[in-house]
GUVO-590443 format. One record per residue (C-alpha): x, y, z negated; residue number from 0. Coordinates in Angstrom, 3 decimals, padded with zeros to 6 digits, always signed. Layout:
! GUVO-590443
<rec east="X" north="Y" up="Z" tinu="NUM"/>
...
***
This chain:
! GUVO-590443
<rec east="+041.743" north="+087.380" up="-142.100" tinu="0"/>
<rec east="+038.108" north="+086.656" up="-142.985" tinu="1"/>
<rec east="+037.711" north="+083.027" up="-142.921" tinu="2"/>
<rec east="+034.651" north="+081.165" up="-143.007" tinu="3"/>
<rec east="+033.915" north="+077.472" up="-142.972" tinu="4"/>
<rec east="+031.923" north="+075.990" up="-140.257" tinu="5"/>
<rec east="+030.876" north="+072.416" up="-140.646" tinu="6"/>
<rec east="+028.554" north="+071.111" up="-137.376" tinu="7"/>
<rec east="+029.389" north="+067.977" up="-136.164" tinu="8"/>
<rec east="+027.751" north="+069.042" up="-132.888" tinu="9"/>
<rec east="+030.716" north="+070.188" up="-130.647" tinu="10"/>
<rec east="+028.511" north="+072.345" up="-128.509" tinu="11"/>
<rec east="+026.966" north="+074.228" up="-131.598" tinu="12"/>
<rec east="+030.072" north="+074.037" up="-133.434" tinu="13"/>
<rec east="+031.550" north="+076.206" up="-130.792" tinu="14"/>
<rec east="+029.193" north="+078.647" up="-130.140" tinu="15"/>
<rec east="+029.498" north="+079.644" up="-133.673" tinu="16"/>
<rec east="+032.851" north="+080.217" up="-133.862" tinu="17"/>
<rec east="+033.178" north="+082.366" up="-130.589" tinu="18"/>
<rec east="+030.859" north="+084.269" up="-132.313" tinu="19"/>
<rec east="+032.408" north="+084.413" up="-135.431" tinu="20"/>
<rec east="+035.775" north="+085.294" up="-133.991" tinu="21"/>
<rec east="+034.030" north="+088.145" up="-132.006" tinu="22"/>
<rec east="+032.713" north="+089.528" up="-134.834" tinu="23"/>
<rec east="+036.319" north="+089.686" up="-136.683" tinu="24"/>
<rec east="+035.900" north="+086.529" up="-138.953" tinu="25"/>
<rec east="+038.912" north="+083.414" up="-138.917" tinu="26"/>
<rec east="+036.707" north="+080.265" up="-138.452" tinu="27"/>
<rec east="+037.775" north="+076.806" up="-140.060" tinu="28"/>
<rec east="+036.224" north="+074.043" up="-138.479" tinu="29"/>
<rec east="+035.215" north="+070.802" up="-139.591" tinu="30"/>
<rec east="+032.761" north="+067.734" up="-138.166" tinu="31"/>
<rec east="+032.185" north="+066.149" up="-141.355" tinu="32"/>
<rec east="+031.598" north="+066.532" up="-144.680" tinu="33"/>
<rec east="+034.950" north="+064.576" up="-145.814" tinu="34"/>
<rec east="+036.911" north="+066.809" up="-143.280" tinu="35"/>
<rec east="+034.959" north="+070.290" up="-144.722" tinu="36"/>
<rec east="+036.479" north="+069.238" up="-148.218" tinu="37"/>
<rec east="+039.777" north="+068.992" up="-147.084" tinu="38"/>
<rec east="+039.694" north="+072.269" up="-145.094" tinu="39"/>
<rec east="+038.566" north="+073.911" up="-148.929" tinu="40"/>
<rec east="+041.097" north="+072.706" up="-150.566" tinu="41"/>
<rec east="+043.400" north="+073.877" up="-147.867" tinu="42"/>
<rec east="+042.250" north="+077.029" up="-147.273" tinu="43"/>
<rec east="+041.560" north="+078.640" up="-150.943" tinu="44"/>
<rec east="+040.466" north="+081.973" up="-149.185" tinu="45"/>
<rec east="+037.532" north="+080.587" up="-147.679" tinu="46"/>
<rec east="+034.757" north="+082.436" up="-148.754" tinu="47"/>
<rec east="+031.573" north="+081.784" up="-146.878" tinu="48"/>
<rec east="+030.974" north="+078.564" up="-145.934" tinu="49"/>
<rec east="+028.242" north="+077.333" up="-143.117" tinu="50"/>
<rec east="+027.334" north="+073.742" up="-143.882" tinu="51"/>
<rec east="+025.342" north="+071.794" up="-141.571" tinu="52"/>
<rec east="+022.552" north="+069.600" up="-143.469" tinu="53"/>
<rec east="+022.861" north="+066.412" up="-140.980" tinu="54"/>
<rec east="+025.840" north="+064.968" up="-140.632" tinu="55"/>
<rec east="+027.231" north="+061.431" up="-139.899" tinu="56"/>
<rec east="+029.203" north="+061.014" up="-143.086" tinu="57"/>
<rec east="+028.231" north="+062.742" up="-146.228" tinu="58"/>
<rec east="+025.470" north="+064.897" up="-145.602" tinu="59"/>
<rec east="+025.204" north="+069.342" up="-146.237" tinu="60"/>
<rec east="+023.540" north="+068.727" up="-149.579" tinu="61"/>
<rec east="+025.917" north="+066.770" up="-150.657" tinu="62"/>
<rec east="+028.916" north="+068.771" up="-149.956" tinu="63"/>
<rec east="+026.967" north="+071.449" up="-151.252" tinu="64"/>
<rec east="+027.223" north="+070.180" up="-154.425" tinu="65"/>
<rec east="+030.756" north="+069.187" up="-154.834" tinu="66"/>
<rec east="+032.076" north="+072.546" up="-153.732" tinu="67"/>
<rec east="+029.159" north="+074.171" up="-155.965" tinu="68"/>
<rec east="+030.710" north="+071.019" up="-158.972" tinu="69"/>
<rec east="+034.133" north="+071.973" up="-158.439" tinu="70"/>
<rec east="+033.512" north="+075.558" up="-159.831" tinu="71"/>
<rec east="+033.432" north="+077.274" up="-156.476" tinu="72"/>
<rec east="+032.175" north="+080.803" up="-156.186" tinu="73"/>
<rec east="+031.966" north="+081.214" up="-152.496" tinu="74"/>
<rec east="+028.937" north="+081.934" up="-150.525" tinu="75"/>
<rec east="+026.958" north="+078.552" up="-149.072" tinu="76"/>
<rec east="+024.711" north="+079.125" up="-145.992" tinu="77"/>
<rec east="+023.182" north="+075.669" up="-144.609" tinu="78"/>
<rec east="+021.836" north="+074.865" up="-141.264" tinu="79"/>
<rec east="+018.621" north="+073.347" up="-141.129" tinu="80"/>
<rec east="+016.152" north="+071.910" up="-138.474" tinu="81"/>
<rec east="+013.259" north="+074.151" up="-137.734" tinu="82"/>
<rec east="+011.114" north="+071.028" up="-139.099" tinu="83"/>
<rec east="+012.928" north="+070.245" up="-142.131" tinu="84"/>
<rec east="+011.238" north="+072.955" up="-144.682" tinu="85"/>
<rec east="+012.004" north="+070.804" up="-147.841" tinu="86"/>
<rec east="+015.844" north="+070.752" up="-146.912" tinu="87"/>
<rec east="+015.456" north="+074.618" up="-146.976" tinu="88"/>
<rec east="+014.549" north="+074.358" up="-150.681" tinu="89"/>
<rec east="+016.752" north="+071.275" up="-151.515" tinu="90"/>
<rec east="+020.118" north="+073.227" up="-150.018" tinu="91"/>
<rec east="+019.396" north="+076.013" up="-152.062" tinu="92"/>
<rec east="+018.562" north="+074.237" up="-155.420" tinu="93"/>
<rec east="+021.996" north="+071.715" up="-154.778" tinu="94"/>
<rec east="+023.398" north="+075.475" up="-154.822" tinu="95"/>
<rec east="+023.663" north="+077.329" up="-151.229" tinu="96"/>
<rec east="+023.139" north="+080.651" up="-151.093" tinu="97"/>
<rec east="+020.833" north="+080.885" up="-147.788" tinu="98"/>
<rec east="+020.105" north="+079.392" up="-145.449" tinu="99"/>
<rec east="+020.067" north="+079.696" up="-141.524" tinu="100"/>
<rec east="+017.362" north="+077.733" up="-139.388" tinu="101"/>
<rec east="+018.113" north="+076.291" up="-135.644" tinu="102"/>
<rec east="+018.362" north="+077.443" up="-132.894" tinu="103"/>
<rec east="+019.347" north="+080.852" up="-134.466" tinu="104"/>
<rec east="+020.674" north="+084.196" up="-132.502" tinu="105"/>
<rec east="+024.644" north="+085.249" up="-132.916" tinu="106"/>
<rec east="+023.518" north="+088.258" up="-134.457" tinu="107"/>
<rec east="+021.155" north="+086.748" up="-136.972" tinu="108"/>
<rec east="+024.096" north="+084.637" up="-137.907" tinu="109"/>
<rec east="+026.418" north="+087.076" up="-138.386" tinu="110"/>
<rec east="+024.192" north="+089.241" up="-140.566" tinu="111"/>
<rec east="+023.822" north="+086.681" up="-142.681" tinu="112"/>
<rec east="+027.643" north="+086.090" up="-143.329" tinu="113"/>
<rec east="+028.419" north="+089.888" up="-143.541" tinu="114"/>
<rec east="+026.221" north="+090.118" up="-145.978" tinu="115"/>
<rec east="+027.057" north="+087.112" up="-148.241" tinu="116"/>
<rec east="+031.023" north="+087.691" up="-147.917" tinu="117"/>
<rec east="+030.167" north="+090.868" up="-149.224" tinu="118"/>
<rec east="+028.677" north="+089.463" up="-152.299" tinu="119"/>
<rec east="+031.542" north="+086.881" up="-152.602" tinu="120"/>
<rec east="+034.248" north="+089.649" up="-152.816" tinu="121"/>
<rec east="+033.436" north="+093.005" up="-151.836" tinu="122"/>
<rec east="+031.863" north="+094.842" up="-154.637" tinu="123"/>
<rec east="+035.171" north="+093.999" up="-157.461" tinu="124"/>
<rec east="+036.755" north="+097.573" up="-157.252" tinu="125"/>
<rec east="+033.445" north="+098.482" up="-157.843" tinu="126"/>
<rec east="+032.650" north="+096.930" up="-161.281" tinu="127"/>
<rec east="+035.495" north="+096.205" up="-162.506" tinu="128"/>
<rec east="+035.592" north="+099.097" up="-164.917" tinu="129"/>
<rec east="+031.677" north="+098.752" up="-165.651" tinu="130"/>
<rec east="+032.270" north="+096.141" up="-168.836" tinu="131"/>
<rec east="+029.991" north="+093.930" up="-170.124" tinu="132"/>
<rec east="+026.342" north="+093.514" up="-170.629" tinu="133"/>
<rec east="+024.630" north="+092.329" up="-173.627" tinu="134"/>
<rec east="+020.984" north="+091.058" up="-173.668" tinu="135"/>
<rec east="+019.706" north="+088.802" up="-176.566" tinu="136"/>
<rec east="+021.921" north="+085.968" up="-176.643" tinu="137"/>
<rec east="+023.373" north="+086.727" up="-173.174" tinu="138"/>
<rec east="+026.928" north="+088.479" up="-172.179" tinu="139"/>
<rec east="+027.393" north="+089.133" up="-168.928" tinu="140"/>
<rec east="+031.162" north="+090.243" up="-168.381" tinu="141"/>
<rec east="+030.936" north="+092.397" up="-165.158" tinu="142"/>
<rec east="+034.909" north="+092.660" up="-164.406" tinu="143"/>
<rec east="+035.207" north="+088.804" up="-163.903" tinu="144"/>
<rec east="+031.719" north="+088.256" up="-162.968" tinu="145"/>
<rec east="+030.795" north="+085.587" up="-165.762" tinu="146"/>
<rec east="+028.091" north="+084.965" up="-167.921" tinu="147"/>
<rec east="+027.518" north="+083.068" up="-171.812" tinu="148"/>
<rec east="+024.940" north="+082.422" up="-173.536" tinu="149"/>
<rec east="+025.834" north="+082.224" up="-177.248" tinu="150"/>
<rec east="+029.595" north="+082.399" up="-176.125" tinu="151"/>
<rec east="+028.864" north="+078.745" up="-173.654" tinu="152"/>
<rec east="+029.884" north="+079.894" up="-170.291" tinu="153"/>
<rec east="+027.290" north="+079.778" up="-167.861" tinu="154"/>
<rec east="+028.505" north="+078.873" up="-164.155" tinu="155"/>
<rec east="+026.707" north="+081.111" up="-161.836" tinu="156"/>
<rec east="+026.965" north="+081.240" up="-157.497" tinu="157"/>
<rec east="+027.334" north="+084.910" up="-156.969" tinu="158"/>
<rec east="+024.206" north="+085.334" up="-155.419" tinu="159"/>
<rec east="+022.698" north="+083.843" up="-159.143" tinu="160"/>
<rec east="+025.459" north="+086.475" up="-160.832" tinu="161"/>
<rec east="+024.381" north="+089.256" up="-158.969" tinu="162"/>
<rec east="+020.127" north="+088.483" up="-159.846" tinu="163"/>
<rec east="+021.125" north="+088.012" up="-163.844" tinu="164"/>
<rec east="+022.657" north="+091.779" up="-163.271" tinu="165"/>
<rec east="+019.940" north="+093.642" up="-161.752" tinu="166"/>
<rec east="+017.545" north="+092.403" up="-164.461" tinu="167"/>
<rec east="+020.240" north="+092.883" up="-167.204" tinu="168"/>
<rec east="+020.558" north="+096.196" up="-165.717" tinu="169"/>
<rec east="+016.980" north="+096.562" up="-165.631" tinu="170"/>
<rec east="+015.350" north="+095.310" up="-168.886" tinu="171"/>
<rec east="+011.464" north="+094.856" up="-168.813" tinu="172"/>
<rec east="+011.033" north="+096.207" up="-165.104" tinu="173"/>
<rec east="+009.037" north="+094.037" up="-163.415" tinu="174"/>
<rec east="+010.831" north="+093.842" up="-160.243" tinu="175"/>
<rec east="+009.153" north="+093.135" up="-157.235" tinu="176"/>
<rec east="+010.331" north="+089.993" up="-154.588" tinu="177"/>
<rec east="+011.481" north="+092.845" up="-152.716" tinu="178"/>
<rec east="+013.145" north="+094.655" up="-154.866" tinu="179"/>
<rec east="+015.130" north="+091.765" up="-155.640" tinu="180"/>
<rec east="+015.909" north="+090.374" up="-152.235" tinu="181"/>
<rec east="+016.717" north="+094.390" up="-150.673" tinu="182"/>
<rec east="+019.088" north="+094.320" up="-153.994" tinu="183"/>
<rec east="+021.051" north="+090.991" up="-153.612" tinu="184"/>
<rec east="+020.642" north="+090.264" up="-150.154" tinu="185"/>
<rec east="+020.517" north="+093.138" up="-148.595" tinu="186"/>
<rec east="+018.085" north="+095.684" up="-146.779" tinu="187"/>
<rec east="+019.308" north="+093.961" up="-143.293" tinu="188"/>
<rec east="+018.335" north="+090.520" up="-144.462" tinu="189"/>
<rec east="+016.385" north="+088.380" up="-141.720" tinu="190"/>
<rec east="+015.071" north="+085.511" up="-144.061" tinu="191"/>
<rec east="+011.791" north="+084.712" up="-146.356" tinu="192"/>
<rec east="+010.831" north="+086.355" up="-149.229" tinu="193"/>
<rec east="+011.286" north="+082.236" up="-150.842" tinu="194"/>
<rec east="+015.031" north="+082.805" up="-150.843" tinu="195"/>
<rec east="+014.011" north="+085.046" up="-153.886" tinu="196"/>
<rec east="+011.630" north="+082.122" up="-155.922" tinu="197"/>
<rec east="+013.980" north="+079.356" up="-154.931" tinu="198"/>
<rec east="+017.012" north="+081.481" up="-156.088" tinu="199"/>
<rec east="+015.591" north="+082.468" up="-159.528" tinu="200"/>
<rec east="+014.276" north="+078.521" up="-160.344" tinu="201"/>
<rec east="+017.559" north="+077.560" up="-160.043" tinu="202"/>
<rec east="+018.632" north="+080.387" up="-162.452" tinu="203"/>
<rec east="+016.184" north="+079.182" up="-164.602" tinu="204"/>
<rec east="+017.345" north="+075.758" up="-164.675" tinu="205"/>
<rec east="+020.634" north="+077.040" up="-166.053" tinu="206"/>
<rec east="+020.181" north="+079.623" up="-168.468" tinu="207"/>
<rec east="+016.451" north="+079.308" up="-170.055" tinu="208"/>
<rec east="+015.516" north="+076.943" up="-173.018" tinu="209"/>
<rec east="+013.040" north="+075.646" up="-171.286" tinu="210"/>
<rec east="+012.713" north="+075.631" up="-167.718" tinu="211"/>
<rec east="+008.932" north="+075.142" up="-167.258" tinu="212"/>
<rec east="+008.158" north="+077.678" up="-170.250" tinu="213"/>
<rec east="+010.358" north="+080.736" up="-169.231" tinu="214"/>
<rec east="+011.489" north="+083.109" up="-172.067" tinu="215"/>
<rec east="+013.664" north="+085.311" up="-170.525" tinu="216"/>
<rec east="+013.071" north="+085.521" up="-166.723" tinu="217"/>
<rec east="+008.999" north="+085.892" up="-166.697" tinu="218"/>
<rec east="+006.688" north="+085.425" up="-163.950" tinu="219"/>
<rec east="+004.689" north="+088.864" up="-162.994" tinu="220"/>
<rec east="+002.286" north="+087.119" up="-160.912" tinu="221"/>
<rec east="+001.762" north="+088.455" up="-157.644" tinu="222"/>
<rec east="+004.228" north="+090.918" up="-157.516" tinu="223"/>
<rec east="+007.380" north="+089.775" up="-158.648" tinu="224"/>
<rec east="+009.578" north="+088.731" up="-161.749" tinu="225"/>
<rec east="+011.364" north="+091.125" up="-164.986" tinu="226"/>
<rec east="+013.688" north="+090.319" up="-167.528" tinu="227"/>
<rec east="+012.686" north="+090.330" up="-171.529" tinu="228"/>
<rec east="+011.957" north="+088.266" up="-174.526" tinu="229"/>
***
């Protein structure tokens, strides 16, 4: 079964989701707090989406965010915000989620958004696992086990992060559009904001550039997009 982690601490919500989930062929886990989420994870290895609410009476979304994202985990983060709370849409992605979902949000949005981000968690190994590796400067990305060093240091990368380091690797000097990236690693069905895409690749930045706030390798083509190069 597909399962997928819902943490709402909201019954009413909480339940909603999963009927929908389970109508749509996933295996919800539920949990109403953050404590209680981390259990279910450690319980449940084959979890691989997770939908993590930001408010919650204990610890908060954020927070488990970053202890799954600490622990080493690779699966795919989604968090629920508040229409109002724009900054928590940037501060769940940058503690590591993956997307994120604001309320109230439609069943089929929902779903969409998990189809698409358990395929990126799993569904494209067969695929590359005889591709190799890719070398760029100091970078090796190894495409069977989905890793990436710089200078032979592993680099821990979410998939979604993973899967933006290989379309510029793949793509060397393109200046790729926002688009083009978010059609590539999201997905052409993809609901959300083209800021998914900036929020994604600061992040990246964080871990893999010298220097953060003087880019080297992922530059800025401003107004259109991003490309990869020294």
């Amino acid at each position: 079964m597909k399962k997928v982690l819902v943490l709402e601490d909201e019954s009413s919500i909480r339940s909603f989701v999963v009927i929908n989930l389970k109508r749509s062929g996933y295996e919800p886990v539920e949990a109403e707090t953050g404590e209680k989420a981390l259990e279910e994870l450690k319980k449940n290895p084959d979890i691989r989406v997770a939908l993590l609410d930001v408010m919650l009476p204990d610890i908060d979304g954020f927070e488990v965010c970053r202890r799954i994202r600490a622990s080493g985990s690779k699966i795919g983060i989604i968090m629920l915000t508040a229409k109002s709370q724009e900054m928590d849409k940037v501060t769940g992605l940058m503690t590591g989620a993956d997307d994120y979902v604001t309320k109230p949000f439609s069943p089929a949005e929902l779903t969409a958004r998990i189809d698409a981000l358990y395929r990126r968690t799993g569904g494209e190994e067969g695929e590359e696992s005889v591709s190799g590796e890719l070398v760029s400067g100091p970078f090796k990305l190894n495409t069977r086990n989905r890793t990436l060093e710089k200078n032979g240091v592993r680099i821990r990368l979410t998939q979604i992060e993973y899967s933006i380091m290989k379309l510029f690797m793949d793509n060397p000097g393109k200046a790729l559009s926002r688009e083009d990236i978010l059609n590539s690693v999201w997905g052409r069905d993809y609901f959300g904001e083209l800021k998914i895409v900036d929020v994604n690749i600061r992040r990246l930045r964080i871990k893999i550039e010298d220097d953060p706030t003087i880019p080297s390798y992922i530059t800025t083509v401003w107004g259109f997009g991003y490309k990869w190069g020294f």
